[in-house]
DRENTORKOL-933298 format. One record per atom (N, C-alpha, C): residue in three letters; atom name; x, y, z. Coordinates in pm, 1 decimal. Layout:
# residues N
<residu ALA atome CA u X v Y w Z>
...
//
This chain:
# residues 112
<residu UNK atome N u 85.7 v -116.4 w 0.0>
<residu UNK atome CA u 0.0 v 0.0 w 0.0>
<residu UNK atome C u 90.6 v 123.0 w 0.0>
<residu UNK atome N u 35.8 v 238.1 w -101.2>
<residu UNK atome CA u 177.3 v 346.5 w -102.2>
<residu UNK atome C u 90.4 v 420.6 w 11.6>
<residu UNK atome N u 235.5 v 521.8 w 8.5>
<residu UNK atome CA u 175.1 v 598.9 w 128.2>
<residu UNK atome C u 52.7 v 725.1 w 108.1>
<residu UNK atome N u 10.8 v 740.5 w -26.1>
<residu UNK atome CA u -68.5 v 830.4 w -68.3>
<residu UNK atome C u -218.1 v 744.0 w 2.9>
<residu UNK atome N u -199.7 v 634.2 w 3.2>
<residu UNK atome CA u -335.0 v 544.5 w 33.1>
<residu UNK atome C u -347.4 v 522.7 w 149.7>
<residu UNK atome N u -203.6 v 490.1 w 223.3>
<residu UNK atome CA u -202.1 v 482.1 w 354.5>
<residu UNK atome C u -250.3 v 591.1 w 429.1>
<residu UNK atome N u -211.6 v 708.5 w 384.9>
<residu UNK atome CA u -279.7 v 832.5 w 454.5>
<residu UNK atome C u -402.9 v 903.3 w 442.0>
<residu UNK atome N u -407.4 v 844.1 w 289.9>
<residu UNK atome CA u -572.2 v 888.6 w 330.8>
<residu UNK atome C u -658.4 v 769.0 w 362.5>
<residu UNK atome N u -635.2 v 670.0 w 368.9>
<residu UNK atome CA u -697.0 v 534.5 w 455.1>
<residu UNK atome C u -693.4 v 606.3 w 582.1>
<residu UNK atome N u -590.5 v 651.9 w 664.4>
<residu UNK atome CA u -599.4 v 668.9 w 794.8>
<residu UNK atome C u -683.6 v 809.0 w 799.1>
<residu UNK atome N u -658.3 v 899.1 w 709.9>
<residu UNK atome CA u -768.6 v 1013.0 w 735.2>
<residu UNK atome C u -891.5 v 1011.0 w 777.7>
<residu UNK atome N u -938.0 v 897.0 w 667.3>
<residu UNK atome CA u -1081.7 v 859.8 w 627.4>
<residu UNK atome C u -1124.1 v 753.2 w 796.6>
<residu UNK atome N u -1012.6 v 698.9 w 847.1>
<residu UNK atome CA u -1028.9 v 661.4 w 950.8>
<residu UNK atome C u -1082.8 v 688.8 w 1102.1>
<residu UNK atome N u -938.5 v 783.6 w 1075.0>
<residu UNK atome CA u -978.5 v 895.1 w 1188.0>
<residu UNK atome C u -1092.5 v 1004.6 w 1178.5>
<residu UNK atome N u -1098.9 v 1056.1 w 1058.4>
<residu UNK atome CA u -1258.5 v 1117.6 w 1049.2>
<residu UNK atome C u -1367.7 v 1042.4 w 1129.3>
<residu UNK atome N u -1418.7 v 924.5 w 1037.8>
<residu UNK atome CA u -1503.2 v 823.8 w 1128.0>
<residu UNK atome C u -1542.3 v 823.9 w 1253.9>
<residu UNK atome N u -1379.9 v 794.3 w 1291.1>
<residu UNK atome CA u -1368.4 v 745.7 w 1449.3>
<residu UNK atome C u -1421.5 v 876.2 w 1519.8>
<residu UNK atome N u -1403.2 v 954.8 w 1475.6>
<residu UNK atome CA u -1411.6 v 1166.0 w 1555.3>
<residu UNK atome C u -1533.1 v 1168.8 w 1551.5>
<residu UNK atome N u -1579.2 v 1119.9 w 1444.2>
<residu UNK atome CA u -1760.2 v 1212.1 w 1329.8>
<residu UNK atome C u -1801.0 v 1091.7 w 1498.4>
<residu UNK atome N u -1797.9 v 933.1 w 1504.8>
<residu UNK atome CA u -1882.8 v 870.1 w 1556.8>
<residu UNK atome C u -1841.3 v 905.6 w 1725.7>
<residu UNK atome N u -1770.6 v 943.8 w 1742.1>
<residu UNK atome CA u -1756.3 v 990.8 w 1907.7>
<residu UNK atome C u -1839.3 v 1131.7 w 1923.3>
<residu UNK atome N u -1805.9 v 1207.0 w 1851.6>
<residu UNK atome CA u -1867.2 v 1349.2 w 1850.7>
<residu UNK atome C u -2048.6 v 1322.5 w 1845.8>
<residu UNK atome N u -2129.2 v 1256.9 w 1757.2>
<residu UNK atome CA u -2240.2 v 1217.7 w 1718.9>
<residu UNK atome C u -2293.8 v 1139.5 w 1843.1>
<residu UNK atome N u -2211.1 v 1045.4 w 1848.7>
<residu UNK atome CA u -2282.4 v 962.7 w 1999.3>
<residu UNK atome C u -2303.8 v 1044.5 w 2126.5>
<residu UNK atome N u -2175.6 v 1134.3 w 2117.8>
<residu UNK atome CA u -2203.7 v 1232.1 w 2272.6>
<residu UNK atome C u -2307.0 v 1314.9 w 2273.0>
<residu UNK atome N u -2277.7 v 1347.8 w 2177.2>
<residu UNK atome CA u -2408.3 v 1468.4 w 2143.7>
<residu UNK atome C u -2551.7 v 1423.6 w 2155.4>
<residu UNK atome N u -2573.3 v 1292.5 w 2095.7>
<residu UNK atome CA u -2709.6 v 1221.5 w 2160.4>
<residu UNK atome C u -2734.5 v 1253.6 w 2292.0>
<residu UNK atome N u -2614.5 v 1158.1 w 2330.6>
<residu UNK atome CA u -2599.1 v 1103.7 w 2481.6>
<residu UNK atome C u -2624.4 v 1245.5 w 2553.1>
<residu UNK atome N u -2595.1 v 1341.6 w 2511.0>
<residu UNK atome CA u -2587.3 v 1478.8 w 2597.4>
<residu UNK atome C u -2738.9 v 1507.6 w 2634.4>
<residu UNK atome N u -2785.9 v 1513.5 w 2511.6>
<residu UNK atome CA u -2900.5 v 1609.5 w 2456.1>
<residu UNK atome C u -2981.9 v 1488.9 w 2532.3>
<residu UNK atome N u -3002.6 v 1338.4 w 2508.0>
<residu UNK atome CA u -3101.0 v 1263.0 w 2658.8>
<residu UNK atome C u -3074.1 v 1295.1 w 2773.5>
<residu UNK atome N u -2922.9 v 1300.6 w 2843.7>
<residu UNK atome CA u -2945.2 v 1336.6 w 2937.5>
<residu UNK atome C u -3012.3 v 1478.5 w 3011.2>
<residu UNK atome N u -2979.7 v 1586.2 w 2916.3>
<residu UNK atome CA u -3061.3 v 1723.5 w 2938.5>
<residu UNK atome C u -3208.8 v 1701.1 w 2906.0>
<residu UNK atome N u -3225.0 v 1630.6 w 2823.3>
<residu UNK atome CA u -3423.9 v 1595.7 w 2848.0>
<residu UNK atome C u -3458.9 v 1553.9 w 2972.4>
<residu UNK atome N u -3370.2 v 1443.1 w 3011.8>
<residu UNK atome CA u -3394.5 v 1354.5 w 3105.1>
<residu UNK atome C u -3413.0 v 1426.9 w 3268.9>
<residu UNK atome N u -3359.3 v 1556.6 w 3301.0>
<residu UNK atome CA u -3282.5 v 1598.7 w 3399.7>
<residu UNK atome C u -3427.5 v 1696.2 w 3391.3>
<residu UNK atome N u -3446.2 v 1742.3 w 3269.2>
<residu UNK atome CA u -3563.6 v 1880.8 w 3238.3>
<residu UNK atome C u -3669.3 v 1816.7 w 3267.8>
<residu UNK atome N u -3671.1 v 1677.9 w 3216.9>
<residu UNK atome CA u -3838.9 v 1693.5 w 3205.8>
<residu UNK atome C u -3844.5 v 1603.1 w 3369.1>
<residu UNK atome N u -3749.1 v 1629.1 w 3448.4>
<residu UNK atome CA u -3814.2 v 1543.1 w 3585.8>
<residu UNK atome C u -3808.3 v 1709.2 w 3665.3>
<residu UNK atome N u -3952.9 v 1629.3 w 3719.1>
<residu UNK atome CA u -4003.4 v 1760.0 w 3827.8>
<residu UNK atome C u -3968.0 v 1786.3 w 3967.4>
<residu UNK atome N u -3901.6 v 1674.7 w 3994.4>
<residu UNK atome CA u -3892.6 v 1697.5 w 4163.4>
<residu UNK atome C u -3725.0 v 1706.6 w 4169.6>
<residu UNK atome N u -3633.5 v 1712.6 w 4006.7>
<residu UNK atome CA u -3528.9 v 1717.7 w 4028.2>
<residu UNK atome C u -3438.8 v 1647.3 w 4020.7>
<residu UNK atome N u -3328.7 v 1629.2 w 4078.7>
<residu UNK atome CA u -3208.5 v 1520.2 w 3999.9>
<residu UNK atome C u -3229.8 v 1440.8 w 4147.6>
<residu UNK atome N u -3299.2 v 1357.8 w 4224.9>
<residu UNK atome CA u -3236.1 v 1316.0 w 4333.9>
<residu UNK atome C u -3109.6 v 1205.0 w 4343.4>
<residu UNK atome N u -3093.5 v 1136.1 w 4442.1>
<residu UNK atome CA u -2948.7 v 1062.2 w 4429.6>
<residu UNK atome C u -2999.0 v 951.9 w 4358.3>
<residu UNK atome N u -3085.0 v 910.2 w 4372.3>
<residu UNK atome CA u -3145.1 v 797.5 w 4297.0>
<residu UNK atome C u -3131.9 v 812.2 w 4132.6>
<residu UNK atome N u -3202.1 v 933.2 w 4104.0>
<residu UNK atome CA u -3193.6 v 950.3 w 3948.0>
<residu UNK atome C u -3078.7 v 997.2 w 3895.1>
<residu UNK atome N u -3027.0 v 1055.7 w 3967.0>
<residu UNK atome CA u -2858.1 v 1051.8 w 3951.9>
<residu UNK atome C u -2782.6 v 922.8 w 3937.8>
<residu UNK atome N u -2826.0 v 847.5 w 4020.2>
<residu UNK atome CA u -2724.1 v 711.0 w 4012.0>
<residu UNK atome C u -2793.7 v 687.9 w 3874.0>
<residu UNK atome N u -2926.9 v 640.3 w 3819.4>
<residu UNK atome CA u -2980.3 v 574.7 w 3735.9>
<residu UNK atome C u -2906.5 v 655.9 w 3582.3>
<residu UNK atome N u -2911.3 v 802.5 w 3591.6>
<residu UNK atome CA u -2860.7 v 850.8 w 3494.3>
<residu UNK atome C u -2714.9 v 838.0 w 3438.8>
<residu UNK atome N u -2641.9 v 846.3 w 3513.6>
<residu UNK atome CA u -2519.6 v 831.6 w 3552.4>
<residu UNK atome C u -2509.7 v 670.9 w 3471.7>
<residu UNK atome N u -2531.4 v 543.5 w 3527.5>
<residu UNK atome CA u -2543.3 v 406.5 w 3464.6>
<residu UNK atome C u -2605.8 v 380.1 w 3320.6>
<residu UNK atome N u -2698.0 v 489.5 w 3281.4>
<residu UNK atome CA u -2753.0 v 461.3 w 3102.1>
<residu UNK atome C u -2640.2 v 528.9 w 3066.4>
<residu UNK atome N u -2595.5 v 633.6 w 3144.4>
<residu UNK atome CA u -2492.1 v 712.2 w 3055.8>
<residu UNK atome C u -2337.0 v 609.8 w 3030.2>
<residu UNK atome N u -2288.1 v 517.1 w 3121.4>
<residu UNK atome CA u -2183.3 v 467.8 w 3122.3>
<residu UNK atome C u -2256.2 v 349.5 w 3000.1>
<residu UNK atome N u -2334.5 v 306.3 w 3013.3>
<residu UNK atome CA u -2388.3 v 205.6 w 2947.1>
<residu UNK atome C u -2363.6 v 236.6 w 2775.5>
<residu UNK atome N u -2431.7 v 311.4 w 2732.3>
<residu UNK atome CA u -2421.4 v 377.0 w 2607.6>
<residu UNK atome C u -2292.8 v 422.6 w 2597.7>
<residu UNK atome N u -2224.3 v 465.2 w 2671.0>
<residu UNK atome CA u -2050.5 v 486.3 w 2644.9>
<residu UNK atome C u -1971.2 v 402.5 w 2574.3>
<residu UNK atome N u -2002.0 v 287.7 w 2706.7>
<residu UNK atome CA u -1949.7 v 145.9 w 2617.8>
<residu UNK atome C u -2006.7 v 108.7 w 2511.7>
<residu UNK atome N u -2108.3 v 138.5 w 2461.0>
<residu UNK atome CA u -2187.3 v 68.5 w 2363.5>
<residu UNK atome C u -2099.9 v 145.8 w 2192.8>
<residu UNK atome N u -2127.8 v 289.0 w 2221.5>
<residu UNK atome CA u -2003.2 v 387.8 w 2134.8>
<residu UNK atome C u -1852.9 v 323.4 w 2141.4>
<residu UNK atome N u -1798.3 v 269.9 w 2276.7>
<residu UNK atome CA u -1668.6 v 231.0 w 2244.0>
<residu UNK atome C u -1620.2 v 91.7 w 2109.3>
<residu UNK atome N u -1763.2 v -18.1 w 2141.0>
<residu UNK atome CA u -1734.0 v -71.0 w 2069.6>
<residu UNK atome C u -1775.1 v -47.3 w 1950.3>
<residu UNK atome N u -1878.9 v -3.0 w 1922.2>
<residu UNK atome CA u -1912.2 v 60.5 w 1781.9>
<residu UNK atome C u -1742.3 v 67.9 w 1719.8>
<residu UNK atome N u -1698.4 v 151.6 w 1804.7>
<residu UNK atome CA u -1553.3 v 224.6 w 1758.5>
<residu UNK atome C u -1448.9 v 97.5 w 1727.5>
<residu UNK atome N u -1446.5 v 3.1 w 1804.8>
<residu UNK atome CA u -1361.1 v -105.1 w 1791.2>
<residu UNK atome C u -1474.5 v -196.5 w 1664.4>
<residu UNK atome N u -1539.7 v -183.9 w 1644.0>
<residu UNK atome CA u -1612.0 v -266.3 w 1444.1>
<residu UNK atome C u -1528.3 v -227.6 w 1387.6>
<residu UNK atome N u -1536.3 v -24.9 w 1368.9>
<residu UNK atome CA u -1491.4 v 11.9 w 1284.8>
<residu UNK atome C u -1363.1 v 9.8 w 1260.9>
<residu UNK atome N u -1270.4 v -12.0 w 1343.9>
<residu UNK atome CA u -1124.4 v -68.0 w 1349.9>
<residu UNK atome C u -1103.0 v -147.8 w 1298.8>
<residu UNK atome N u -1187.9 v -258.1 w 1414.9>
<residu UNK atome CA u -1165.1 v -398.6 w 1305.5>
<residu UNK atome C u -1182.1 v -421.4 w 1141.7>
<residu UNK atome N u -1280.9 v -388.2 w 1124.8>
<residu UNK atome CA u -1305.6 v -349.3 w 981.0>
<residu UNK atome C u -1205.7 v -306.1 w 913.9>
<residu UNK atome N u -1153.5 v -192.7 w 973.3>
<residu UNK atome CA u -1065.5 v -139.4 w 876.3>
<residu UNK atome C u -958.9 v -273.9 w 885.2>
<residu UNK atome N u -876.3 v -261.9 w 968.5>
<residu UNK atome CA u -809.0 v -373.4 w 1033.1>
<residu UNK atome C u -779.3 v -521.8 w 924.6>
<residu UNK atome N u -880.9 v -551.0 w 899.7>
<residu UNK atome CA u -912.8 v -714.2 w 849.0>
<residu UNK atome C u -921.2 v -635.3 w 714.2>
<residu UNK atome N u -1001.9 v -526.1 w 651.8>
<residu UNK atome CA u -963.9 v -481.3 w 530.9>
<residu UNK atome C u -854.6 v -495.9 w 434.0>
<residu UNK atome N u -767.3 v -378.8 w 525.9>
<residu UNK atome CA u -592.3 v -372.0 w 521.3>
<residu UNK atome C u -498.7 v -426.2 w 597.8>
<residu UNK atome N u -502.6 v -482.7 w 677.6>
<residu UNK atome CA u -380.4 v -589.6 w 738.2>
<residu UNK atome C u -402.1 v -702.4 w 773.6>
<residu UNK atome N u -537.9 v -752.1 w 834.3>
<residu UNK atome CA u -529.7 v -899.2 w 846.9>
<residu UNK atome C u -633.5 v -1027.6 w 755.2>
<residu UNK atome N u -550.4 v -1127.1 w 804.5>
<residu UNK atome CA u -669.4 v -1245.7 w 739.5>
<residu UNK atome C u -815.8 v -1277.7 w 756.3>
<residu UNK atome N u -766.3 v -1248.9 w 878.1>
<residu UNK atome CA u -891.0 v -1310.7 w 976.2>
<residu UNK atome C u -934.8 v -1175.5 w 1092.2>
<residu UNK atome N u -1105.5 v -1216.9 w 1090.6>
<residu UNK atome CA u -1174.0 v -1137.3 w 1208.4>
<residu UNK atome C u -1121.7 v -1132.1 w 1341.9>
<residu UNK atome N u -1018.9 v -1207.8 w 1371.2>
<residu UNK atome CA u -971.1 v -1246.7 w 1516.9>
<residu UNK atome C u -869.2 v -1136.7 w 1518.7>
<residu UNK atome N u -773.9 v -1155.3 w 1470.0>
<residu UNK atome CA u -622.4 v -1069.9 w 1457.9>
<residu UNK atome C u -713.7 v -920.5 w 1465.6>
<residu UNK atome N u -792.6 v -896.1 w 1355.7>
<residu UNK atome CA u -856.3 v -759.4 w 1332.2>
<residu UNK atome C u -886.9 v -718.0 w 1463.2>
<residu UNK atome N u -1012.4 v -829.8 w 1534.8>
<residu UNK atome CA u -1073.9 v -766.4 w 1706.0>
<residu UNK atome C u -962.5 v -719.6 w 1779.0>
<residu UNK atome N u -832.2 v -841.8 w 1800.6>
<residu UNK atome CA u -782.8 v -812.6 w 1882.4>
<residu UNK atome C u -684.7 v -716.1 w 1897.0>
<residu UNK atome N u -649.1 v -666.2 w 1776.3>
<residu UNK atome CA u -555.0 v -529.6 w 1777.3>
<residu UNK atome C u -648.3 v -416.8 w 1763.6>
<residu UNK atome N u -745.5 v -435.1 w 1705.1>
<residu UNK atome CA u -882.7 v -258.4 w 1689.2>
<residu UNK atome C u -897.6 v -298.4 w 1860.3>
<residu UNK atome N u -915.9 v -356.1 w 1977.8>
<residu UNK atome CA u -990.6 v -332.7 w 2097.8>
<residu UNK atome C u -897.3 v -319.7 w 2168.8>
<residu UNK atome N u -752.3 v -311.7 w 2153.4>
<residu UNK atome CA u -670.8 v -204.9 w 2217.6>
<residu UNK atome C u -591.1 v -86.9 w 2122.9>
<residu UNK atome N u -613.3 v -57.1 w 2028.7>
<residu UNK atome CA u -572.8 v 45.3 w 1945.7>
<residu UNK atome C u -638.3 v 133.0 w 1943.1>
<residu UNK atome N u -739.7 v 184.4 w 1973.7>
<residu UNK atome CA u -800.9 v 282.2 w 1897.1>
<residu UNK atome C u -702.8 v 418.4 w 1942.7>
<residu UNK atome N u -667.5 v 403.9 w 2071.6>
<residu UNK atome CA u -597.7 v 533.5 w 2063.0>
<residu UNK atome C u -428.1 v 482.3 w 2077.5>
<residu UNK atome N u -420.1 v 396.2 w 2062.7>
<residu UNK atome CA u -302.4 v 317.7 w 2019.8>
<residu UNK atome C u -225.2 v 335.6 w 1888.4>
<residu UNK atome N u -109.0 v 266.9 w 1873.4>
<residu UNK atome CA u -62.5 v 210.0 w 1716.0>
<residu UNK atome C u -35.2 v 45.0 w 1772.8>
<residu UNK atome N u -62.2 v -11.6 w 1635.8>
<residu UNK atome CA u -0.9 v -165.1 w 1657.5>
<residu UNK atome C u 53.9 v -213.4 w 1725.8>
<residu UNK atome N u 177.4 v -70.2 w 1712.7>
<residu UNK atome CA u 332.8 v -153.0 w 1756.2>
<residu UNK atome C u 300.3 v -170.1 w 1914.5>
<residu UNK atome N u 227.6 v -80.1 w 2033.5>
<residu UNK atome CA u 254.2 v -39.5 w 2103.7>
<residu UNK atome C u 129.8 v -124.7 w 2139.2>
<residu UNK atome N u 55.1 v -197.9 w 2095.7>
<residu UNK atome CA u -11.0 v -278.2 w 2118.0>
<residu UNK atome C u 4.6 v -405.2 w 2165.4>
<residu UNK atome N u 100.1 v -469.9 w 2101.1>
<residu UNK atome CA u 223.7 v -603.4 w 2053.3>
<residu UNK atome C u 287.3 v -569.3 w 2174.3>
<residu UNK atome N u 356.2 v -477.5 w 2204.2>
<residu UNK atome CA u 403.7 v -491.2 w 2332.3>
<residu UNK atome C u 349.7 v -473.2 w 2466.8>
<residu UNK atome N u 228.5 v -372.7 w 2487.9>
<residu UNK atome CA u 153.8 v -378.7 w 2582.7>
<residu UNK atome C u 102.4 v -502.0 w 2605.6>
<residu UNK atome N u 81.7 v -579.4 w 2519.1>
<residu UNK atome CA u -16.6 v -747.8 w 2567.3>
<residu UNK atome C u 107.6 v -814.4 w 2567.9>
<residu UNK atome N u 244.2 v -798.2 w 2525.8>
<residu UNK atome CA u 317.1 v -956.5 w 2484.6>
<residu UNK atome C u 269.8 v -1035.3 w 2390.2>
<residu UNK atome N u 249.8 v -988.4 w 2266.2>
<residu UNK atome CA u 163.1 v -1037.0 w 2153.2>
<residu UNK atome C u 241.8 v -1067.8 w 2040.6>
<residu UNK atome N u 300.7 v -1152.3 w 1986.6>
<residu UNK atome CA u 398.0 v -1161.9 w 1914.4>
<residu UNK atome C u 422.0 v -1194.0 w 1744.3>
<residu UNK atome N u 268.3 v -1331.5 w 1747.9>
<residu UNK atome CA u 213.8 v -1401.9 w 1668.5>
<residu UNK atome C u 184.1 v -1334.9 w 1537.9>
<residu UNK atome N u 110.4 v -1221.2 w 1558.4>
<residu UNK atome CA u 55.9 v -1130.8 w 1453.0>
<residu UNK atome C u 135.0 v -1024.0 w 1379.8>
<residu UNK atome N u 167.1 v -1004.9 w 1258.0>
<residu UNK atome CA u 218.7 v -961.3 w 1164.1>
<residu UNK atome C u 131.0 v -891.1 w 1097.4>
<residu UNK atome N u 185.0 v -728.3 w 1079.8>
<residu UNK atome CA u 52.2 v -671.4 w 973.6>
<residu UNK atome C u 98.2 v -653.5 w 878.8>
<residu UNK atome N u 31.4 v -717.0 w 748.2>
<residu UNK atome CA u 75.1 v -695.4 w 605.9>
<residu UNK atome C u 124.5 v -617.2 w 536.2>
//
């Protein structure tokens, strides 16, 4: 792959990854400000805890969204298989490879 492709592969990447973090929060924001408005007696600790838990919930749900689209790319351009792809996109995203391979002790995998 030259590097004219490589970089805009990763552009087109990182766009994505930004457009789908930016988009999810902004949901996530805009329920929780409904959520907070339209209760009448207020935020108590209760609806605080409850809000607080959809909000972590849907976080994770955006994180992995984010790790598909890795993988995807991932298994696209460097690997064979869906496995190699998961397991380097679900610690990369704010990673590189390399630094991946050595954070786990990962040795096996070679990117094309």
């Amino acid at each position: 792959m030259g590097f004219a492709r490589q970089a805009g592969a990763a552009v087109i990447l990182v766009t994505l990854t930004l457009w789908l973090q930016c988009a999810g929060m902004a949901v996530l924001i805009d329920l929780a400000r409904t959520y907070i408005a339209r209760s009448t007696k207020g935020l108590s600790a209760w609806r605080a805890a409850v809000l607080i838990c959809r909000f972590s919930g849907v976080t994770i749900v955006l994180h992995l969204l984010q790790i598909l689209l890795w993988a995807t790319f991932y298994r696209w351009y460097c690997f064979p298989t869906w496995e190699a792809s998961f397991y380097f996109s679900g610690a990369a995203i704010p990673l590189s490879a390399m630094e991946t391979s050595f954070s786990r002790g990962f040795g096996g995998l070679w990117i094309r």
